[in-house]
C-alpha positions in Angstrom: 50.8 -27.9 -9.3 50.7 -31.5 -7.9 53.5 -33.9 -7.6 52.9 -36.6 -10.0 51.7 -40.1 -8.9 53.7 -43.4 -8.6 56.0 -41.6 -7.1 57.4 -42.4 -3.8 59.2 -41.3 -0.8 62.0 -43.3 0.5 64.1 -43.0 3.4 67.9 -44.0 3.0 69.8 -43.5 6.6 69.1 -39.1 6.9 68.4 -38.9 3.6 65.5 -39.5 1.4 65.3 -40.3 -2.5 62.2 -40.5 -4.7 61.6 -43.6 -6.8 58.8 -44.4 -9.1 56.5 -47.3 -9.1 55.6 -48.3 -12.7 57.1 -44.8 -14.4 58.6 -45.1 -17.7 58.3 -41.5 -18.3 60.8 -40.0 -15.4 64.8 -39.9 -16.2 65.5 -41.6 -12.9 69.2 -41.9 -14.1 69.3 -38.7 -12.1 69.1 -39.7 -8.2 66.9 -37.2 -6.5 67.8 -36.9 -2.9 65.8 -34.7 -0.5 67.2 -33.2 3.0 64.8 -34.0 6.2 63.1 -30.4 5.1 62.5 -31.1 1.7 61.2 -34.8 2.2 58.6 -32.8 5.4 57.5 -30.7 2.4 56.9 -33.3 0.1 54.9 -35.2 2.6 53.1 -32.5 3.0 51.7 -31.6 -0.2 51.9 -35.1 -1.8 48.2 -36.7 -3.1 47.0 -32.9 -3.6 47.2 -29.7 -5.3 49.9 -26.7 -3.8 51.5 -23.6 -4.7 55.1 -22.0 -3.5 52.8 -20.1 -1.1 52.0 -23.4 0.6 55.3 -24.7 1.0 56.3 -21.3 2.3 53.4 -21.3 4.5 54.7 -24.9 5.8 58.2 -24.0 6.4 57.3 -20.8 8.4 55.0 -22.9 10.5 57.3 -25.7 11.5 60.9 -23.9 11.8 62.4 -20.3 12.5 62.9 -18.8 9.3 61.2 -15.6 7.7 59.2 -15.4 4.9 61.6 -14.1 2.5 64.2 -17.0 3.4 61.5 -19.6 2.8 59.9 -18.5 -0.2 63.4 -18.6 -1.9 64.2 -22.4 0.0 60.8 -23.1 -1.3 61.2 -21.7 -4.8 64.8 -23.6 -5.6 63.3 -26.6 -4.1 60.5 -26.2 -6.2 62.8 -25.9 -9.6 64.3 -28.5 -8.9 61.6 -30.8 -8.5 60.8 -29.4 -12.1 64.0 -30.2 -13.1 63.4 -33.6 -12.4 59.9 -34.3 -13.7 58.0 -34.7 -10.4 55.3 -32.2 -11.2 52.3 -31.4 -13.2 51.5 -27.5 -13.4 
């Protein structure tokens, strides 16, 4: 999966929201804010393909959590970016 493109990462005081440059397609009448974790993950796998595996992979690496905890973070996260529109599968 891929994150789509024109979108973009803001930050707005310790949170961050997504906007879209020139994207007609994206319900942005839904606000989607992002946690310091989530907008890490984002910049991490933003301009290229990734898999929940990655994202696991990422949290794991950076902060003290197990597998099992990150894969589910990673998972919701995931959904909700879904949710939202902000991937391609």
């Amino acid at each position: 999966m891929k994150l789509l493109d024109g979108l973009v990462l803001r930050p707005l005081g310790s949170d961050f929201f997504v906007t879209g440059e020139g994207l007609s397609r994206i319900d942005f009448s839904k606000l989607v804010s992002m946690n310091a974790t989530a907008a890490y993950l984002w910049k991490e796998v933003q301009d290229r393909d990734f898999t929940l595996e990655d994202l696991v992979e990422k949290l794991t690496g950076r902060y003290d959590v197990d597998a099992e905890t990150a894969r589910a973070d990673a998972q919701k996260l995931l959904d909700s970016w879904r949710d939202a529109g902000l991937i391609v599968e």
